[in-house]
N, C-alpha and C positions, 0 to 999 in steps of 0.2 A: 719270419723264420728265425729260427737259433740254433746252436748246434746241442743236439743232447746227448749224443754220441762220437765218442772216435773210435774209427777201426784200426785195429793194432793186429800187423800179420801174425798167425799163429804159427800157422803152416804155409811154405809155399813152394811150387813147382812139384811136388810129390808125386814120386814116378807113378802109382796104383790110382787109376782113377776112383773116384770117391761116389760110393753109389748113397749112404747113409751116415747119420751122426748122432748121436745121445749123448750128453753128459750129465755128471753130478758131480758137486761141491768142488773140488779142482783138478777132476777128470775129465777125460775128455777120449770117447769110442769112436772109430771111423771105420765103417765098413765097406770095405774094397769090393771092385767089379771080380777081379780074382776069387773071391772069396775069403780072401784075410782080414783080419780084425785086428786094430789096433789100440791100443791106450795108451795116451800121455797122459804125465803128469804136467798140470799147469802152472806154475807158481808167480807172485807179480812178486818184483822189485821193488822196495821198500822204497816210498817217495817218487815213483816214476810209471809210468804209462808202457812198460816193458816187461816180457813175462818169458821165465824162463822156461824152456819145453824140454820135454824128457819123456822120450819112448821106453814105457814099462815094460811094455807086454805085446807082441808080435804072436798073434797066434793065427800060423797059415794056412792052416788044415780047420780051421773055425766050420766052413761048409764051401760049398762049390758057389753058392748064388746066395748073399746077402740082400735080401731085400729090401728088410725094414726092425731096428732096432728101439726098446723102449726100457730106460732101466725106474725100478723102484728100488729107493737108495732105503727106505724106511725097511721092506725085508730081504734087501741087500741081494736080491734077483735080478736080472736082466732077462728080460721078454725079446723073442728077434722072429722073425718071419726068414725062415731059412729054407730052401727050396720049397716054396710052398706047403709049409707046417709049420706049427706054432712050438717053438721049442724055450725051454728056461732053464735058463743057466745061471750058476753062484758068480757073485759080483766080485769076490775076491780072487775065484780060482777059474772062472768060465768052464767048472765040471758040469755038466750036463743033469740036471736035476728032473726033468720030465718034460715028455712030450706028447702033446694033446693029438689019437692018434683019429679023432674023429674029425679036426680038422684038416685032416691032408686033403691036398688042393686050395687050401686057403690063398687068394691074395692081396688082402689087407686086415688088419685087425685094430683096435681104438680100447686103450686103457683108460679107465677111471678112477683118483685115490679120493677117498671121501674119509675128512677125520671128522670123526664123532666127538663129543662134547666132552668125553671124558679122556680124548685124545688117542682114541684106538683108532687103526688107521683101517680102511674096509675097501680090497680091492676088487673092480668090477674090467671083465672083457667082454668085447663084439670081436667075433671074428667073420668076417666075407669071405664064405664057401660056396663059388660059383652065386647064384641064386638063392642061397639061406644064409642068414643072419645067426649065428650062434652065441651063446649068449652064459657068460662064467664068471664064479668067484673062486679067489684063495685062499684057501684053506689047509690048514696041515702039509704047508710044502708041496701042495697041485691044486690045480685047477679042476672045480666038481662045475659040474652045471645048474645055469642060474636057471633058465627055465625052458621051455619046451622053442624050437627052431620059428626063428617066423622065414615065411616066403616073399623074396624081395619082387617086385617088376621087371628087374635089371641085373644087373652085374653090377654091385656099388665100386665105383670109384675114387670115394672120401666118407668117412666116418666121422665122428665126436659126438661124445657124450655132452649131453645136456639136462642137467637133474637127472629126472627120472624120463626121458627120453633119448633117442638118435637121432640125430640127424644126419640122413645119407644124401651121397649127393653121385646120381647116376650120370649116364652120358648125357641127357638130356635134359633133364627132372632133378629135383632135391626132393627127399619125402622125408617127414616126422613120422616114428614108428615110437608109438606111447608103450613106457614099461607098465600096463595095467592090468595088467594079465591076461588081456586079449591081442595083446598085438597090433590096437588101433594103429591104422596108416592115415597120416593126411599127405596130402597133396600139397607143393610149397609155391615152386614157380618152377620156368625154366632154365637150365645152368644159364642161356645170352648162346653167342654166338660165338664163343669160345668148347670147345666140347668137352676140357677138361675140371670136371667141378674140382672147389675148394670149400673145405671146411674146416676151420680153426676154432677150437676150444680156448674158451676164455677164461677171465681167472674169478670172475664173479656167477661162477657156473652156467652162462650164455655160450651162444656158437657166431664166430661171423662166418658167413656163407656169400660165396663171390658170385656175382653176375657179370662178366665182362670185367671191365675195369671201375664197377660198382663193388662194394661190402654193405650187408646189413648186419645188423644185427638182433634174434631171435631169441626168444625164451622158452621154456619147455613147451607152450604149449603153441610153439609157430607162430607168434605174433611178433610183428615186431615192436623196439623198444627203442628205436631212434628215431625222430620226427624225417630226417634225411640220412640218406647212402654214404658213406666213402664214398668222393670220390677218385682215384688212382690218377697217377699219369700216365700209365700201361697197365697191362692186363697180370694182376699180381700171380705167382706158381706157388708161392707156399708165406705164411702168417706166422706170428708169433705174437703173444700179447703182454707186454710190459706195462703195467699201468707205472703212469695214466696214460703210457704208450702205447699205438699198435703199429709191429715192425712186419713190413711186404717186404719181399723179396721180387722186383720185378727180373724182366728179363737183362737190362741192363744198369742196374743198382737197387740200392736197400732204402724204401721211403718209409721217414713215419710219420705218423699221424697220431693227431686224438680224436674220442669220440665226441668226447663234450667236453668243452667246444669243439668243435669240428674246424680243425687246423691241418695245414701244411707244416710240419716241423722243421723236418731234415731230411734231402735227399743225399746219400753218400752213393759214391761211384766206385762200383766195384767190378773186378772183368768177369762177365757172365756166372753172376751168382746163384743156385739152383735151391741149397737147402737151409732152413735153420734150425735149430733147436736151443734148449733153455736149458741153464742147469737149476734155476732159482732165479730169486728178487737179481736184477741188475747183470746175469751173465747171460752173457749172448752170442752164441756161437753163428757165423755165417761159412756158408763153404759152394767154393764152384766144383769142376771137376777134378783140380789139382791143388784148391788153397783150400785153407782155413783162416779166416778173421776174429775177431775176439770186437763186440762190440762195446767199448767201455766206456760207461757213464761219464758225460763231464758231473761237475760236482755241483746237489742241488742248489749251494750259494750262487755259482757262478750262474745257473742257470735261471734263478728268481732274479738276479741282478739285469739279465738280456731280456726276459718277459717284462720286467718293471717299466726296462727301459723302451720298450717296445710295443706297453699298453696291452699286456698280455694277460690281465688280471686273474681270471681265473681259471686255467693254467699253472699263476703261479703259487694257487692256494693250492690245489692241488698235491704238487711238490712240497709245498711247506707244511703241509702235512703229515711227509713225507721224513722230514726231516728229523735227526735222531738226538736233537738238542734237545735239553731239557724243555720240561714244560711250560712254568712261566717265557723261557724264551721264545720256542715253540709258540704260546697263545699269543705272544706281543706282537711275534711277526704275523701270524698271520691275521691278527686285527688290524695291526698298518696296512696288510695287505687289501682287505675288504675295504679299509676307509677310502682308498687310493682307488679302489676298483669301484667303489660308489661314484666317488668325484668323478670317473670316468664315465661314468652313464650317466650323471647329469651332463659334462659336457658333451656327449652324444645326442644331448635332447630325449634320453631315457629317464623322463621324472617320476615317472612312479616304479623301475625298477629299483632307481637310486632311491626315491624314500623308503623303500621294503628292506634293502639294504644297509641304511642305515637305521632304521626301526629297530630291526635285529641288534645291531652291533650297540645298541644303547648309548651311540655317539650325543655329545649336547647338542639340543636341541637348535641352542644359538648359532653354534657354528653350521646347521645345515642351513637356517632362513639364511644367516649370511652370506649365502650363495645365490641368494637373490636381490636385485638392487632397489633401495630406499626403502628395506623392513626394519632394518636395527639404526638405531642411534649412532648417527657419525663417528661419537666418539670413541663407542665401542667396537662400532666396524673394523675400525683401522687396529685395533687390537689382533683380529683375527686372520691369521695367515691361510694360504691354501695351494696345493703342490704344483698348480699352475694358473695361468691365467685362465678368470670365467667367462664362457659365455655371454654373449651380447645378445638379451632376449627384449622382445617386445612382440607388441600384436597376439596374434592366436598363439605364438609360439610360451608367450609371456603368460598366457593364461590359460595353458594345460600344464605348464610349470605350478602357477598357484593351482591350479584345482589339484595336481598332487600335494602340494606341501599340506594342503587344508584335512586332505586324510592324514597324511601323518602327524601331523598337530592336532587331530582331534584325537586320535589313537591315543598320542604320548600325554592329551592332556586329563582324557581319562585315568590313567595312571598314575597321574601324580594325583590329582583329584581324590582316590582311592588312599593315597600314601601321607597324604597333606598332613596327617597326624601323627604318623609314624614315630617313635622316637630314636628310632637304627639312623647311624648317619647316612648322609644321602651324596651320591658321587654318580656324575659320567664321564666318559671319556673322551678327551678333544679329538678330534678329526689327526692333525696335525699335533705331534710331539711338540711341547713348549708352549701351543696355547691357552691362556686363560679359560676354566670353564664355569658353570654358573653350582655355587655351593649350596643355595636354598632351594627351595623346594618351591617355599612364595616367590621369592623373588622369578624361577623359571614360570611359573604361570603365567606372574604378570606378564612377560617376555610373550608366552604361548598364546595368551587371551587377546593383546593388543595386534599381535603378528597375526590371527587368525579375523581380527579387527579390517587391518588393511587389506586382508587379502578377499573378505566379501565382499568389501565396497569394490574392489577390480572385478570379481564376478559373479558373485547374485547378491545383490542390496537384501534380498527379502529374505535372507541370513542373519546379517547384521543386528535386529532388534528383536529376536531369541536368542541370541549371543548376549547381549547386554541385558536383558531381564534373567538371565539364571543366577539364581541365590550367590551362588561361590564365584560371580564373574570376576577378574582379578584385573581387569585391563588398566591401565597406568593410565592417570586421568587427564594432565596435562597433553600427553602423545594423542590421543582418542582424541581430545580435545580439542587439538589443531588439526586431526584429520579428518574429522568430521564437519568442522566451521571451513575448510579447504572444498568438500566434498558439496558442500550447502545440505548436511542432512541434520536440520534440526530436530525434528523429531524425534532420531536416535539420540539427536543429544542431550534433548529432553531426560528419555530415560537411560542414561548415563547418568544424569545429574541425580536422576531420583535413587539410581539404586544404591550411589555412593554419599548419598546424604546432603547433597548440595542443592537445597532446593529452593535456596534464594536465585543464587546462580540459573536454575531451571525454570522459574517463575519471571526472571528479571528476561532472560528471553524470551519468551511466551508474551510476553509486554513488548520487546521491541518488535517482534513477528505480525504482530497481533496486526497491526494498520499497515501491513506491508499488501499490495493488491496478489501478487502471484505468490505467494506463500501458504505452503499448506497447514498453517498456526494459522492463520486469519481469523480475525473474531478472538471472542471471549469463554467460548466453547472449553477450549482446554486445559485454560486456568482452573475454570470450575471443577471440572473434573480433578485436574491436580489438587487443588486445595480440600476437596470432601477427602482426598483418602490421608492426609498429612497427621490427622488425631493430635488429640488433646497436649501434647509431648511438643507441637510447632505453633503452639497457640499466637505467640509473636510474631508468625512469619504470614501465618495468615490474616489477622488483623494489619498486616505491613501489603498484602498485595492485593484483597477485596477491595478496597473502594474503589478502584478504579471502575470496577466491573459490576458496582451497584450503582456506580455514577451513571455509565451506560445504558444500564440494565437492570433496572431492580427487581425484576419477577427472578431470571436468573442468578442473578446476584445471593439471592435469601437462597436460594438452591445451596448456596456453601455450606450454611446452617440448620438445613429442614431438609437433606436426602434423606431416604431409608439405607443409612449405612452405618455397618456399627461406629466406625469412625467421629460419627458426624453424630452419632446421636450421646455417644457419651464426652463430648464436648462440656464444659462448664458453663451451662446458662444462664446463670447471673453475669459473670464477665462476657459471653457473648451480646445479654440482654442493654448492659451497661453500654458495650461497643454500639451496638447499632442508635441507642439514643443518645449519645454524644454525636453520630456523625449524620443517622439516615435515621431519626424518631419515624419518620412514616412508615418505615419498615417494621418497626417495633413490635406492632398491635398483629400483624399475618405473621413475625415469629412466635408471637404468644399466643394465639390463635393454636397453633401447628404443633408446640409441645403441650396443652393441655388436651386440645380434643381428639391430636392422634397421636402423641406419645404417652399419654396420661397422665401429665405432671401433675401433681397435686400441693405443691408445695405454696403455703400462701402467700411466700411474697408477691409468687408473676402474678397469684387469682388476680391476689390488690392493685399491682400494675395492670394488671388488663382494665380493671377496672377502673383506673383511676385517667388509663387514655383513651375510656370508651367517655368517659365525663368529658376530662378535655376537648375532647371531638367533638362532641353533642354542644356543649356548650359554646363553643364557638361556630354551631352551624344555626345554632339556636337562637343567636343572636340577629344573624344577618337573615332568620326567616321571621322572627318578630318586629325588624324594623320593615320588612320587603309586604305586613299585613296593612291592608286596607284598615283603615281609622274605624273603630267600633265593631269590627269582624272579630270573632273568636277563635282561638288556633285550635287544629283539629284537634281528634285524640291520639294519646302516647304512641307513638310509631305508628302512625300514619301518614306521618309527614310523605312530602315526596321529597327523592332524590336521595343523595348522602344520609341527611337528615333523620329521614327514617328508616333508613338502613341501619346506622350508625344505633340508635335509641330503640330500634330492636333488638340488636345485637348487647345490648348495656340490659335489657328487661330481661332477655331470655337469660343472661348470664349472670344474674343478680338470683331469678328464679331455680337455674341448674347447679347453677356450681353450690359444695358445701365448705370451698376451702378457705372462704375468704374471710376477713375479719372485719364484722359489721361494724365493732364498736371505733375502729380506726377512719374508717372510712365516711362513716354517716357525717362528719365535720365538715365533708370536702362539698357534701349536697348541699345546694342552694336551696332555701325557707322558702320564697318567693316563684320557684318553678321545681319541674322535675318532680313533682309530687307523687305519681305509681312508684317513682325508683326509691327515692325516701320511705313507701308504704313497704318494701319490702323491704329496703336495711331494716329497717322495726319490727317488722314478723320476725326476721332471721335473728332480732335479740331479743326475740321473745315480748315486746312490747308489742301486745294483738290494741289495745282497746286505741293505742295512740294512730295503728296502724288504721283501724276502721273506721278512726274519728275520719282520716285524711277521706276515704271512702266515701263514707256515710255522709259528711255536715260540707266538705271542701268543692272534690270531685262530684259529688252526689250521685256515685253510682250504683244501684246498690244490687245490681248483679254483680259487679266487680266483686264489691265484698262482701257477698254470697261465695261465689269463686275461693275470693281470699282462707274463709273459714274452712270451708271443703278441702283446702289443701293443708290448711294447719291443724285440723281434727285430728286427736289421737284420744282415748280413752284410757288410756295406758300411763302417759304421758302429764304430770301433774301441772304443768304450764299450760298444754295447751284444750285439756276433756273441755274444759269451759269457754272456749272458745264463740261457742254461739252463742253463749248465756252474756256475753261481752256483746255479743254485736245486738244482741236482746236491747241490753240498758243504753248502746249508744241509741237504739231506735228510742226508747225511751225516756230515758235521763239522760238527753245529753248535756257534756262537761262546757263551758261556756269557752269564748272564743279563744281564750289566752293557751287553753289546755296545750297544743305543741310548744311553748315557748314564743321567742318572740318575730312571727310572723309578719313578713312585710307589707302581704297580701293585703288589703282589706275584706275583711268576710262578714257578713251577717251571723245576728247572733244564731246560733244552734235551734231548730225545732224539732219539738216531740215528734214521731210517724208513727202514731197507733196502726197506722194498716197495714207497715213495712211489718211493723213487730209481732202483727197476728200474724201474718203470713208466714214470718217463720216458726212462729206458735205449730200454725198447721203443717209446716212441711220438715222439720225439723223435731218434732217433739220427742224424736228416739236418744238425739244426742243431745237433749238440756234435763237438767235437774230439775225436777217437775215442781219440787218445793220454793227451788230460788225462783224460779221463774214465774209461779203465780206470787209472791212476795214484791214483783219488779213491777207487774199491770197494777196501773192507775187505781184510787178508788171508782172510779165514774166508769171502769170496763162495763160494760152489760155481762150479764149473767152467762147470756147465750152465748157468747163468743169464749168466755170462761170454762163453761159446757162443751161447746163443741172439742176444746184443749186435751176437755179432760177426759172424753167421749173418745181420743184416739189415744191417748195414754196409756186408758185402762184398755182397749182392744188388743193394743199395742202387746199387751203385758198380757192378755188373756193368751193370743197368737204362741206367747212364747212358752206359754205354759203348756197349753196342747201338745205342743209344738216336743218341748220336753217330756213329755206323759207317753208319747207316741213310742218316743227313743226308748223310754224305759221298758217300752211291756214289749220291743224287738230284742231289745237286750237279752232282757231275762228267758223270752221262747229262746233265743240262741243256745243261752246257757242251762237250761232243760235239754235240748238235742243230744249238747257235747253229754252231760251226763248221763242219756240214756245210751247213746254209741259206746261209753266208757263201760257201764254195767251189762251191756252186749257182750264186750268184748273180754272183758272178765270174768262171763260163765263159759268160754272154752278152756275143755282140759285135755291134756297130754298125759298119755299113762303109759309110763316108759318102763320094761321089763327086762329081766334077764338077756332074756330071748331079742332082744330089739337091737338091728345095724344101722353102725353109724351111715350115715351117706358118704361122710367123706373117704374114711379110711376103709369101712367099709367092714370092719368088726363087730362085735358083740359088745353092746357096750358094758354089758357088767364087768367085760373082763378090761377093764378100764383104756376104752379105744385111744388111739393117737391123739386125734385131733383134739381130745378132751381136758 
């Protein structure tokens, strides 16, 4: 409680008892049980809580029964309920200006002033006439009527206007009677057990309406608008409402109260106080049967200083609303005031009212976490003051603390998020006058990010690491970094380290985690992952932290090199190819493998490297199955070895045959004279050297389906290297070149023999692709005739077939092109004979007369 009032006697002992009272500005009417009227003048003493009184005007013949007085000081009338009639009289001379004679028997009536926006003022009356409700405005100096009479249930005992309703309040009952042209009644409650209703008109156009020693409060349309009642200390007899005061008049003294908040203010003690009335903001007439009181405002300084002091917080905005100091001074108080009334609901354990609170007031962000212990930097804590000592939180208590601050940190950090670029200067306001607040905008992030950091790991981890993968994360790395290694959450610290570019630091953990048993790094798993997505840009870091994990693991290992990620596929593979045969050559051949036949590399260095470690390979398995052969055995054919062997010498034939990017003439130096002969047969196809290729075939291998095969795949008729290709494997069946012809062979071979039967037979099955001329020029003299014959027997069939063949096509041709010409000379004897007389289709005219569409 505080005090917001003193009473200062106006009037006391006054011989007339006092049946009513109205004032305006510093008058002051009393209407006597006699029927005398009085007026004083009220004037206060300059610097003093003392007011000079001065009876104006004694008028004793006013009426026999004063019942009930109401002045309007805006058309300078006085409204009065004078023996039951509503009479009005001039405010300067109490002459008698008119009396409404439809209300006789009136007794009670309820004025309404309503200023309209353009500040015309619009006066409204009820007046209780027995059981009817009548209903007037003023105009031209009388009361006309507003609109047709409603029928009450009762005898109203209390009136007020309420917007565009009343609220009457009978002996029993309160009822809402809606101004909508019909008269709606609702039904409210019952007065309580008190029989005298109350109804006070409020100054935000509501009504409180008394139950007992309850108040509610009501809007126009009956509902009510406070969560909870007044509640009174006795059973209040008449209201008044001063915001953000509301003054009862009980039976023995004057309480007030507010609505919101709902307080006990001040009870003054006065002897049997009956009436009040208002003259305006801050004057407060109280009166028994013989006083008059004057209730006079203490001063809202003095009064924000006892709520401050008293944790009265709002309340004392309220007032400092209220207050007529400049603006700037005005906004400063009352944002000390909300920061102090936050800090007050945190320490109430109200955290999320306090962070809405300070949300609003755009206090720094720093100084709210600082209200909670071990979020800021020691050194900057102690920087931070605060209007008294914090709470001692932990437990559950501790952690609907954080789950509020984590909305308001997320809130505020959206907004800066938003502003990050802004170039307006960037300011908030401290909690606390004098301290430090944060000037950047980055630097407050980092603060928000790292704070919102600590405060997942205290209550949901599975926050934590979409906090640390968002693009703009700002969290301050060393702090994160100790609370996180504190926390055991490497994982998060993982990606910490990735997003802020430390990914030595992030890999160098992932290595010590890796062989730890209960860690959820364990393995090699994550590194891989980590390092495919690192791209061409950390090329050092990943050559710095692979081996360990092709040492392991080489299947996984090449995985860093050979995902399908763009990362990893535009990596540089010569430096990659170079790294792994400096360290892991075994790996080499399934990297080169992996970018030609599923990346499509075509570029000839790696063909040649492929090629040159599919030799390597073969040759050294080559070895150890030539010494492992039984004495006088012959080793199989080209990849059919088993094992390795002919896997490896498969993989060399089939890639010597498929590939076109490799460079034969580099290469063919590295093949051994002495073995390896098909893979030698085809470096030589591939430069074009067929006849040295077929020797190898034909006189070495002796196969001569092989190099049947071979020509069939080097036939081109197009192609001047290779049309004569068979006419080559002709002469080696024939003439062939004597032993030396490859150079110098280590092998021993016998010398070369003629194969007239090889070379008929490709006489006969071949004779479409050799040159018929060269080819009988190359047979022996000593051929037989008949086998000469038979040559020449499919030759010329050969040649007849194609003749027909063509003869056929021409005589389809030309029928064709007979058809088209006769559809053509069809189609060019129709005629169109277009005359004056003839409409268009489209436009639908005449075309002579030269239609639109024309």
């Amino acid at each position: 409680m505080h005090d917001a009032y003193e009473p200062v006697p106006i009037l006391e002992k006054l011989p007339l008892q006092i049946d009513c009272l109205a004032a305006w500005d510093d008058w002051l009417l009393v209407g006597t049980k006699p029927g005398h009227l009085l007026l004083y003048g009220i004037k206060k003493d300059a610097g003093t809580n003392r007011f000079e009184v001065t009876l104006e005007k004694s008028n004793k013949n006013f009426s026999k029964k004063i019942q009930q007085l109401f002045v309007v000081s805006q058309y300078k009338i006085l409204v009065s309920l004078l023996e039951n009639n509503i009479h009005v009289h001039d405010l300067l001379t109490f002459q008698q200006i008119t009396v409404i004679s439809k209300a006789r028997g009136a007794t009670l009536f309820a004025c309404d002033l309503q200023q309209s926006s353009s500040g015309e003022a619009k006066l409204r009356m009820c007046v209780a006439v027995k059981r009817k409700i009548q209903l007037y405005y003023w105009k031209d100096r009388d009361f006309h009527e507003l609109q047709g009479d409603f029928t009450a249930p009762d005898i109203p005992k209390s009136m007020a206007w309420c917007e565009n309703s009343i609220c009457v309040g009978f002996k029993r009952d309160y009822y809402l009677i809606r101004m909508d042209g019909r008269g709606s009644v609702k039904e409210l409650f019952p007065t309580g057990k008190q029989l005298e209703p109350l109804v006070a008109p409020l100054a935000d156009g509501k009504v409180a309406v008394g139950q007992d020693d309850l108040t509610v409060v009501l809007n126009e349309e009956g509902v009510c608008t406070q969560k909870c009642a007044l509640n009174w200390t006795d059973i209040p007899v008449a209201m008044e409402h001063q915001p953000p005061y509301i003054i009862a008049v009980l039976p023995r003294y004057v309480e007030i109260r507010t609505l919101e908040p709902r307080l006990l203010v001040q009870s003054i003690e006065l002897q049997r106080p009956r009436f009040i009335t208002s003259a305006g903001s801050n004057v407060v007439y109280v009166a028994s049967n013989h006083f008059v009181w004057r209730l006079v405002p203490i001063s809202i300084a003095s009064q924000i200083r006892q709520l401050l002091q008293d944790k009265q917080f709002e309340l004392a905005l309220q007032l400092a609303k209220m207050k007529d100091d400049s603006d700037a001074d005005k906004r400063q108080q009352i944002h000390h005031i909300q920061n102090l009334f936050a800090f007050n609901l945190f320490c109430q354990k109200r955290f999320d009212d306090s962070m809405q609170v300070f949300s609003k007031l755009g206090t720094d962000p720093t100084h709210v976490i600082g209200l909670y212990p071990d979020l800021l930097p020691s050194d900057y804590r102690k920087q931070l003051h605060y209007p008294n000592p914090l709470p001692t939180l932990s437990g559950a208590e501790l952690e609907k603390a954080h789950l509020a601050l984590i909305d308001y940190l997320a809130q505020k950090r959206s907004h800066l998020v938003k502003q990050l670029n802004d170039p307006d200067p960037f300011a908030t306001s401290p909690l606390m006058e004098g301290t430090p607040t944060i000037k950047s905008r980055k630097k407050l992030l980092q603060i928000i990010d790292t704070t919102l950091l600590k405060c997942y790991l205290h209550t949901n981890v599975a926050l934590v690491s979409p906090l640390l993968r968002l693009e703009n994360n700002h969290c301050h790395i060393e702090e994160s970094e100790y609370v996180l290694k504190k926390a055991h959450k490497y994982s998060e610290l993982i990606i910490l380290y990735e997003k802020k570019g430390l990914h030595q630091k992030a890999l160098q953990v992932l290595l010590d985690q890796s062989t730890k048993a209960n860690s959820p790094l364990k393995g090699h798993e994550r590194t891989v992952q980590y390092l495919q997505r690192l791209g061409v840009e950390n090329l050092d870091i990943i050559f710095e932290f692979s081996p360990w994990v092709l040492k392991i693991c080489s299947e996984d290992g090449l995985k860093i090199f050979t995902e399908d990620l763009t990362e990893v596929e535009t990596l540089p593979r010569d430096k990659v190819l170079n790294f792994l045969k400096e360290g892991f050559k075994e790996l080499a051949i399934p990297y080169l493998e992996h970018i030609i036949h599923l990346w499509d590399e075509t570029g000839p260095e790696f063909h040649n490297v492929l090629i040159q470690l599919y030799l390597e390979k073969v040759q050294s398995l080559m070895k150890v199955y030539l010494s492992s052969l039984p004495e006088g055995q012959t080793p199989v054919a080209a990849g059919k070895e088993a094992g390795e062997l002919g896997e490896y010498r498969n993989k060399l034939l089939s890639f010597l045959e498929v590939s076109s990017s490799y460079e034969p003439e580099g290469l063919i130096s590295d093949f051994p004279f002495d073995g390896l002969l098909e893979e030698r047969a085809l470096l030589l196809g591939r430069m074009g050297k067929h006849e040295q290729a077929l020797f190898i075939y034909v006189h070495i291998l002796k196969d001569t389906r092989m190099a049947e095969e071979y020509c069939h795949g080097h036939y081109d008729p197009s192609a001047n290297g290779n049309k004569d290709v068979y006419l080559s494997l002709l002469r080696m069946y024939l003439s062939p070149p004597d032993v030396h012809f490859l150079g110098p062979i280590k092998m021993q071979l016998c010398e070369p023999q003629p194969n007239l039967q090889a070379a008929l037979r490709v006489l006969q099955l071949h004779h479409s692709k050799l040159n018929t001329t060269k080819a009988i020029n190359l047979l022996p003299a000593n051929t037989q005739i008949r086998e000469i014959q038979v040559f020449l027997e499919s030759v010329l069939e050969e040649k007849a077939g194609r003749k027909r063949f063509d003869q056929v096509l021409k005589s389809l041709l030309q029928a064709e092109f007979l058809r088209v010409q006769e559809e053509r000379i069809f189609h060019q004897q129709v005629k169109c004979v277009i005359t004056d007389e003839k409409t268009c289709r489209v436009c639908k005219k005449k075309i002579g007369n030269r239609c639109a569409s024309g």
